[in-house]
C-alpha positions as CSV (number, residue, x, y, z in Angstrom):
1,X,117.0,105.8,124.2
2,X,114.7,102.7,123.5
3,X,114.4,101.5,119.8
4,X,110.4,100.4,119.7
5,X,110.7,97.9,116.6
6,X,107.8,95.8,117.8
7,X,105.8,98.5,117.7
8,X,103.2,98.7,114.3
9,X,103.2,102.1,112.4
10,X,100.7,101.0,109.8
11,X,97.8,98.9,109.6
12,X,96.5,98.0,106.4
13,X,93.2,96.0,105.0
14,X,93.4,93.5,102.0
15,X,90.3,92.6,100.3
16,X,91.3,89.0,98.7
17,X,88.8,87.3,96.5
18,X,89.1,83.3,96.3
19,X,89.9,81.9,92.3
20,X,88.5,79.1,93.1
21,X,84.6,79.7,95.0
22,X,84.9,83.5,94.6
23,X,84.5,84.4,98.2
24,X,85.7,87.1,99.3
25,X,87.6,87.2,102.8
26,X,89.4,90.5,104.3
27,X,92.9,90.1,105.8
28,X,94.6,92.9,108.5
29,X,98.7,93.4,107.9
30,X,100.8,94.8,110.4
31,X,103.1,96.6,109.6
32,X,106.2,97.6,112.1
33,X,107.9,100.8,112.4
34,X,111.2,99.9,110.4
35,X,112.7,101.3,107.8
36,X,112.0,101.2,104.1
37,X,108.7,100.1,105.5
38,X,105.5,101.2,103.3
39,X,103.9,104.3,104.3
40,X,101.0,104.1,101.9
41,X,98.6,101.8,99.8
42,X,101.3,102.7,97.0
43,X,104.5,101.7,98.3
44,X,102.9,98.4,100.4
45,X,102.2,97.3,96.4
46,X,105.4,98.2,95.2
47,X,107.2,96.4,98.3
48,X,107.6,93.3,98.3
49,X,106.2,92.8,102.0
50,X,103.2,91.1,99.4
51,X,104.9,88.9,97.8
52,X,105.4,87.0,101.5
53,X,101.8,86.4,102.1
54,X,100.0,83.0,102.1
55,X,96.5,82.6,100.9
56,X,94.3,79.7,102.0
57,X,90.4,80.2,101.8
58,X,88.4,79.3,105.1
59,X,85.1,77.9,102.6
60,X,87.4,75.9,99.8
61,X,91.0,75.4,101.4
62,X,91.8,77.0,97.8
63,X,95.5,78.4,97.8
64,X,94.6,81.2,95.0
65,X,93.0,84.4,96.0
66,X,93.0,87.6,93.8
67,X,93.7,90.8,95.6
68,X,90.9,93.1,94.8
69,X,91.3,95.8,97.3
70,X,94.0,97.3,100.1
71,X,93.3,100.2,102.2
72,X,95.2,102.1,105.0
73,X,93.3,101.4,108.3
74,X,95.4,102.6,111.4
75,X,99.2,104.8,111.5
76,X,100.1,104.6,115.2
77,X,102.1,107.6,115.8
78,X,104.5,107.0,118.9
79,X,104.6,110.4,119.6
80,X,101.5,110.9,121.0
81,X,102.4,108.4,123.4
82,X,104.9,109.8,124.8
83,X,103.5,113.3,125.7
């Protein structure tokens, strides 16, 4: 039995608007298959995988961004892989 930790289970999309020059940029996290790992928009907001993040705009070098959206892109299932 192999334990596949590096593997990603969830991909989600963050919209993040700057504070400062109101751009707004989009940002992929990976998230690995562990447990107590967010399985949904809802439980990535309520984790505190967020909380972790660094913001730095590419037009302003601003540190503040806003997060105005976050969407579930991609669930790898490992499953399928195997069959």
């Amino acid at each position: 039995m192999q334990l596949l930790i590096s593997e990603i289970s969830r991909e989600f999309e963050l919209q993040i608007r700057c504070e400062n020059c109101m751009r707004e940029s989009t940002r992929l996290i990976n998230v690995p298959r562990i447990d107590d790992a967010p399985s949904d928009v809802e439980e990535l907001m309520e984790s505190g995988l967020l909380g972790n993040l660094r913001f730095s705009c590419a037009k302003c070098d601003s540190a503040i961004g806003l997060l105005v959206s976050a969407s579930l892109c991609r669930v790898h299932d490992a499953s399928a892989d195997r069959a």
